[in-house]
C-alpha positions, 0 to 999 in steps of 0.5 A: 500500500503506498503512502497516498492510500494509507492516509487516505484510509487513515484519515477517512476512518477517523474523520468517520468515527468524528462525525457519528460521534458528532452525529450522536451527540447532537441528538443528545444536545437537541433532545430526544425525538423520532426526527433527530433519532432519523437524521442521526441514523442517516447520517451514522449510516452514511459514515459508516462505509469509511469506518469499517474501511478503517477497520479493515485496514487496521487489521491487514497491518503486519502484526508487529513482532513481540521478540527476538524468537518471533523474528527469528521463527520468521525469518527461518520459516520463510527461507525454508519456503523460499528454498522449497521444494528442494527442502521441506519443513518436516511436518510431524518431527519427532524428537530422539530421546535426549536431544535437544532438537525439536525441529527440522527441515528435510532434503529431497532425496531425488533432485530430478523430482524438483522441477516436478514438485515446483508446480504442485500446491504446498497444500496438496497431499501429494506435496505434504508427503514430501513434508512428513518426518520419517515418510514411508514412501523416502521421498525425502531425508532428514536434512536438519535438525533445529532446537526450538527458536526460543532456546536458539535466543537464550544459549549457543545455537547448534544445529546438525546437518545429514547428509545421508540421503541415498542420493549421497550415499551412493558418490564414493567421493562423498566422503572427502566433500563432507570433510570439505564442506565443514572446512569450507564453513569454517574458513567463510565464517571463522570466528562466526561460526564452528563446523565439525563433522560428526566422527566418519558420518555423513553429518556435521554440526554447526555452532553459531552464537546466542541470537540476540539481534536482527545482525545476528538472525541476519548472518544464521540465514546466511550460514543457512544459504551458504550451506544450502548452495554448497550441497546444490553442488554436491547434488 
């Protein structure tokens, strides 16, 4: 909405609310009759459009972020959106007992499903079987796990990545670009964050500092599309 509409809106609504409360008022101070109640019911009914546009408007304002976690939650929502359908964000996630994550994304097992998926609707069954944590049909893998948002705002962050999908699996060099990709973090963010690969798996880790600032959310979507694009690649 550009700034001609918004005060045009605005100040449409309010003149509105001015004038049936004039309206009102004026039947109180000229006393209560059939006429002056007939006139005040015409002339709030003729206001009336421009206030409920008011109204209307008030509630299509972006409802303004109470915390750090909200924006944070925000902003990796909609970089997984914005990353779909290569990954998904898992839909049913089921915690390991003593873990601390609660949440993840999933990675397409087969990349030459993408260009199939990009026309389906998000909503549609079809798609929300790529979504499901642990699917039966292995029409993906899991691809990241997450602690919850608030967590991720009070303590380090740490989130681990898979790359154990079979589309992986099966490349006799995947070895050496595991070990590559976590030095590859580590010399793009030194002293920002911390990649270190989980023994001889095809997992890593990523440690980044307690998010406390929109800068700090700013640079953990960045990591986040960084690795991303590094295993666009590998794939």
């Amino acid at each position: 909405m550009n700034q001609e509409d918004f005060q045009e809106k605005f100040w449409g609504g309010i003149f509105g609310v001015i004038s049936i409360t004039a309206a009102i008022g004026e039947v109180v101070i000229n006393g209560i009759s059939l006429p002056s109640i007939l006139g005040a019911v015409k002339d709030v009914f003729g206001t009336l459009v421009v206030v409920v546009l008011l109204v209307a408007f008030i509630k299509q304002l972006p409802r303004k972020l109470k915390n750090i976690s909200e924006i944070l939650e925000q902003s990796v929502e909609s970089w997984g959106i914005d990353n779909a359908p290569l990954i998904f964000k898992a839909q049913g996630y089921v915690s390991a007992k003593g873990s601390d994550f609660t949440q993840g994304f999933l990675l397409l097992q087969n990349p030459r499903n993408y260009a199939s998926l990009s026309y389906l609707n998000p909503s549609s069954p079809d798609w929300l079987d790529y979504a499901k944590y642990g699917s039966g049909k292995k029409f993906t893998g899991k691809f990241i796990d997450l602690p919850d948002y608030k967590t991720m705002t009070e303590t380090t962050t740490k989130i681990q990545f898979i790359m154990e999908q079979s589309h992986f699996s099966n490349m006799p060099e995947m070895n050496k670009i595991i070990s590559d990709i976590v030095n590859s973090i580590n010399v793009r963010y030194k002293d920002i964050a911390t990649a270190s690969r989980i023994g001889s798996s095809y997992k890593f880790t990523v440690s980044y500092k307690k998010i406390s600032s929109a800068e700090d959310i700013k640079i953990f979507i960045e990591i986040l599309d960084y690795i991303l694009s590094l295993v666009k690649v590998v794939a």
